[in-house]
C-alpha positions in Angstrom: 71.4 86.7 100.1 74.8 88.3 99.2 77.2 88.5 102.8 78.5 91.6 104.4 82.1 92.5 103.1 85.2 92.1 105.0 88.6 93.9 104.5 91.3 92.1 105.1 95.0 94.0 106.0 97.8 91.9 106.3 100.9 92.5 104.9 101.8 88.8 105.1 100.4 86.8 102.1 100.5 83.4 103.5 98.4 84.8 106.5 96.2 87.2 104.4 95.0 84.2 101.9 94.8 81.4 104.8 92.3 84.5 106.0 90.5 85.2 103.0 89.8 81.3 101.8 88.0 80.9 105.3 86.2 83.8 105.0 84.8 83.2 100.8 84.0 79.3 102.4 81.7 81.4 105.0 80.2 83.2 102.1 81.5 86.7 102.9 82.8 89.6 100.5 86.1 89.8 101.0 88.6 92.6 100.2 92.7 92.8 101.1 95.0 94.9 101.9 98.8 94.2 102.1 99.3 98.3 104.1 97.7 100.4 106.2 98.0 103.2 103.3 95.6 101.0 101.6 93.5 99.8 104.1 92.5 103.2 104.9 91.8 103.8 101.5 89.8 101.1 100.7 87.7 101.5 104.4 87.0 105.2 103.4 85.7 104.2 99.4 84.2 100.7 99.8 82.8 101.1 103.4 83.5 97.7 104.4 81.1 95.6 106.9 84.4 94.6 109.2 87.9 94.7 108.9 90.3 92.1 110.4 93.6 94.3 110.4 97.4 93.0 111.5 99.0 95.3 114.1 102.8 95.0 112.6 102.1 96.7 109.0 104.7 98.5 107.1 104.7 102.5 107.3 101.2 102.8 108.7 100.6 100.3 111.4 97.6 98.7 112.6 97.3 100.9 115.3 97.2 104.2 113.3 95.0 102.1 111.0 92.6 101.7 113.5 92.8 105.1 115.5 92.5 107.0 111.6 89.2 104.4 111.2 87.6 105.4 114.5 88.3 108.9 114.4 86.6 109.8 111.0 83.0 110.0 110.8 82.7 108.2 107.9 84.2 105.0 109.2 84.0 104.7 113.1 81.3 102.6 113.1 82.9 99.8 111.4 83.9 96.8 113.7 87.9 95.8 113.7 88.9 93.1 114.7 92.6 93.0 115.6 95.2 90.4 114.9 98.5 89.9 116.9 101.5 88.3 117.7 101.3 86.7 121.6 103.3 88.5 123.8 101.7 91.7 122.6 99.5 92.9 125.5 100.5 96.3 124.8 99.4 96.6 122.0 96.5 95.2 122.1 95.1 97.1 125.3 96.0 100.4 123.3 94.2 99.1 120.5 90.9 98.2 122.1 91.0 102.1 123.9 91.7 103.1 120.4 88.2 101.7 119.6 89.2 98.2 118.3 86.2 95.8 119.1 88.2 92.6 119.5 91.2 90.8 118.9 92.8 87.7 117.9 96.0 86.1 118.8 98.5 84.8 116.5 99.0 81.8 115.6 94.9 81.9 115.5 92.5 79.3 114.5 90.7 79.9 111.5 87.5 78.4 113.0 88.0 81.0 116.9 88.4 83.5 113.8 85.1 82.8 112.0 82.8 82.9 115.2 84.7 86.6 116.3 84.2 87.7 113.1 80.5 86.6 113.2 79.6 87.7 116.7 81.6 91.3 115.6 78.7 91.4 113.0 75.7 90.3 115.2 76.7 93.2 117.6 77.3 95.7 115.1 73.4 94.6 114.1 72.0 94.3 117.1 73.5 96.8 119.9 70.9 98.8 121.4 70.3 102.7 120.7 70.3 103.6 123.9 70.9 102.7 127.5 67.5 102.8 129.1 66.1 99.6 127.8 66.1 96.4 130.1 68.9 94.2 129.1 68.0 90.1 129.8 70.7 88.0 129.4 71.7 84.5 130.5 70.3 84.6 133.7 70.2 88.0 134.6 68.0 91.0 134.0 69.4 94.7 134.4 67.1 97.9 133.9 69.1 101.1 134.2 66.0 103.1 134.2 65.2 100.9 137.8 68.8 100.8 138.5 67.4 97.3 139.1 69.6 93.9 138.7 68.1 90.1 139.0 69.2 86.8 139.1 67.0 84.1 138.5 64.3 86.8 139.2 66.0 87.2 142.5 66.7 91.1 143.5 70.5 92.1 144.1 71.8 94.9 146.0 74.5 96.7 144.2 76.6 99.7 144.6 76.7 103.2 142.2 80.0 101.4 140.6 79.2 97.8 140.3 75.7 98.7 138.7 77.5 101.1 135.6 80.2 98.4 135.6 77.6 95.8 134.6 75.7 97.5 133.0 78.5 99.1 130.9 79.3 95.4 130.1 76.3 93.4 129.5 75.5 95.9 126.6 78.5 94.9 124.7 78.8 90.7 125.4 81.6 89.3 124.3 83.2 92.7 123.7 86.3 93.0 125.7 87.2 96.1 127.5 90.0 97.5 129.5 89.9 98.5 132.4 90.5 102.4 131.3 87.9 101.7 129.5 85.7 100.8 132.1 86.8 103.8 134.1 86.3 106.2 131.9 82.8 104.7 131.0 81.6 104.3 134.7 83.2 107.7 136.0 84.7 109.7 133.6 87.8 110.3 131.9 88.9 112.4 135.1 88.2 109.9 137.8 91.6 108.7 139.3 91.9 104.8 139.7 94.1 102.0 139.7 93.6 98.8 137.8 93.4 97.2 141.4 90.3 99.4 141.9 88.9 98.0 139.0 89.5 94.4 139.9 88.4 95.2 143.5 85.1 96.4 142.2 85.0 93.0 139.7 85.2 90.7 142.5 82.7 92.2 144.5 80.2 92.3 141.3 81.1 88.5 141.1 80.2 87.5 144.6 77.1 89.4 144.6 75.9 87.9 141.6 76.4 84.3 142.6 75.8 81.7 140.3 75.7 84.9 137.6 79.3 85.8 138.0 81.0 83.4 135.6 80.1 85.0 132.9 82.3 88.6 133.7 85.3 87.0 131.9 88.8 88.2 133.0 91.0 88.6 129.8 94.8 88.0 130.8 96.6 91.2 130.1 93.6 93.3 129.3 90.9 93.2 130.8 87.2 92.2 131.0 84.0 90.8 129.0 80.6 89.5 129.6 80.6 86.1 128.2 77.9 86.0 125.1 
């Protein structure tokens, strides 16, 4: 069976081919782009399955790249997966509120890479429809409709926040989120809070989970995850 397709936008060619050989050995499509000019028009003709797109382009940028992607209709659903220099935490956190699914430090490994680019794929394939079914995972078993949570079949008592929180999570594993992103998701865009709120609310949701509480995944500079 023929591979989903893959753009890949890079404007450095060293970097763009090291990406592109791993990617054919994987049996993917693959398509490049050496500007964002280009990458947005390729994304908008060829409708690729993913696109792994460099933040430091000429002209166009990754992150106008990636907020032109996920703000026309025709393209928003496609996973990005973002690559950038360390250091950039900035950058990356605008990114991800931008819409970006994940991101990849460089220098990367080719192999770390392979399984985001794999696991982007498996979620864009798999992500629920909606949020009342009952999410089992690891562990754990969360039904919104119950606003019920249990580990190791074990009932836990959780508050209004920590519930969306982990719910809001769970439903995107491995994704990693902001923690804007997890305000605006839990309360709304106009609900005032800190980031200490946020990591208030996260350490609470760890306790009460017990053994189940390693797998919310603090992201240094960014944010959080549910571990896959």
């Amino acid at each position: 069976m023929t591979k989903e397709q893959i753009l890949i936008v890079d404007d450095e060619e060293d970097i763009l081919e090291l990406v592109r050989f791993n990617l054919l050995k994987e049996g993917y499509q693959v398509i490049c782009a050496a500007t964002g000019e280009k990458a947005v028009e390729i994304a908008r003709s060829g409708l690729p399955d993913l696109v792994v797109l460099d933040l430091m382009l000429p002209g166009m940028d990754g992150l106008e790249v990636a907020k032109f992607l996920k703000n026309d209709p025709k393209t928003q659903n496609i996973p990005i997966i973002m690559l950038t220099a360390k250091g950039e935490e900035s950058d990356v956190v605008t990114g991800l509120e931008l819409g970006a699914d994940d991101y990849v430090t460089k220098p990367f490994s080719p192999r770390i890479l392979m399984a985001r680019v794999k696991a982007a794929l498996r979620r864009k394939v798999g992500e629920p429809s909606d949020g009342s079914e009952a999410v089992k995972i690891h562990n754990l078993i969360i039904h919104p409709g119950r606003r019920e949570v249990r580990v190791d079949n074990e009932p836990v008592d959780l508050t209004f926040t920590e519930f969306e929180i982990l719910s809001y999570l769970v439903r995107r594993p491995g994704w990693v989120f902001t923690r804007f992103q997890i305000v605006d998701a839990v309360r709304g865009s106009d609900y005032f809070v800190t980031d200490r709120s946020v990591d208030v609310q996260i350490v609470g949701l760890r306790k009460k989970l017990g053994p189940g509480g390693k797998f919310i995944e603090t992201v240094r500079g960014v944010g959080y995850r549910f571990k896959e």
